[in-house]
N, C-alpha and C positions, 0 to 999 in steps of 0.2 A: 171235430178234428180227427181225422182219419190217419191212421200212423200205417205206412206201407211197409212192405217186405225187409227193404233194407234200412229201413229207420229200425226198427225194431230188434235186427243183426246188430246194429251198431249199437245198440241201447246195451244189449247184451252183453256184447266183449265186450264194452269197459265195466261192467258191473263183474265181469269177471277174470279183469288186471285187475281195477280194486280189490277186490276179493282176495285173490293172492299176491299182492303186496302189503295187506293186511295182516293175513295169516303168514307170510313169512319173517314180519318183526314182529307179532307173536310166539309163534312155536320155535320151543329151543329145545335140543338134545337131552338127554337127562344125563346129570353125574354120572361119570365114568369112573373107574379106577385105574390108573396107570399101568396096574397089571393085564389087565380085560382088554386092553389094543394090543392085537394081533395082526399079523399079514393081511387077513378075510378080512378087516373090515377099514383096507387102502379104499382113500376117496370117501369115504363116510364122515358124514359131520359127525363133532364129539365133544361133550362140552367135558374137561378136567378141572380142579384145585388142587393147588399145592405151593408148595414154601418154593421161593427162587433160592439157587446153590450157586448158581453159578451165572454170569451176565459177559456175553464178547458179542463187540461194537465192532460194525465194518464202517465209519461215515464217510468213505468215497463211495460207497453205492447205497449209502441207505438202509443197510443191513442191519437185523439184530439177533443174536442165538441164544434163547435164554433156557439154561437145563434146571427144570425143573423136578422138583420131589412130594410124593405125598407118602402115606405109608406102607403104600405098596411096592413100590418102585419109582424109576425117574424117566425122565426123557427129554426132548430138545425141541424147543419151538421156537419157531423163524416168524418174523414179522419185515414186513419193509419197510421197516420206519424205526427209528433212535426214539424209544420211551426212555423214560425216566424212570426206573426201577432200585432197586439196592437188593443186597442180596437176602436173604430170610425175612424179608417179604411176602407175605400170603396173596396169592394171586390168584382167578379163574380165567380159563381159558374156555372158547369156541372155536374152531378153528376144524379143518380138512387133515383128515392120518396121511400121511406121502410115506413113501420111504427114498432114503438118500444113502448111500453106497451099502447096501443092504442093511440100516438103521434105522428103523420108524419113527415118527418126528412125526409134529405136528404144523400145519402152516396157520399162523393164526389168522382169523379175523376177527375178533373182538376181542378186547383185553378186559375183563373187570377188578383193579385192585380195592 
């Protein structure tokens, strides 16, 4: 059984989407501290913890803004989606640094309580 040129390309790329859909639910950010997000590092994945302060619910669009604190400082993470949270709650975050009317925030996408 003789494998040709383009058998072989194709063997390839999916062995290398597997590959990084593998390593991407894999590798996660390391612990940040709330003080350590800065402007330099908008669009960077980041993983935080910290205790919820504070929870506002938009449910005509889906929204959520939850400010959070660890002991360094605090800051505000947006999700598109109504979790079920309470406040002094210990949470981790993953999620993208944005900033919103020059306020750094984080957009989440993973929540771990």
């Amino acid at each position: 059984m003789k494998i040709n040129l383009l058998q072989l390309s194709f063997i390839v790329s999916l062995f290398g989407i597997f590959l990084l859909l593998f390593l991407s639910a894999i590798l996660q950010p390391k612990l940040t501290n709330i003080s350590e997000i800065t402007s330099n590092k908008l669009n960077q994945n980041t993983k935080i913890s910290g205790q919820i302060i504070n929870i506002r619910n938009f449910p005509e669009s889906s929204f959520q803004i939850i400010n959070l604190k660890d002991q360094t400082g605090n800051i505000s993470i947006t999700t598109n989606q109504i979790l079920n949270f309470t406040d002094n709650q210990n949470i981790t975050i993953i999620g993208k640094i944005t900033e919103y009317k020059r306020e750094l925030q984080i957009q989440a996408n993973k929540i771990i309580s």
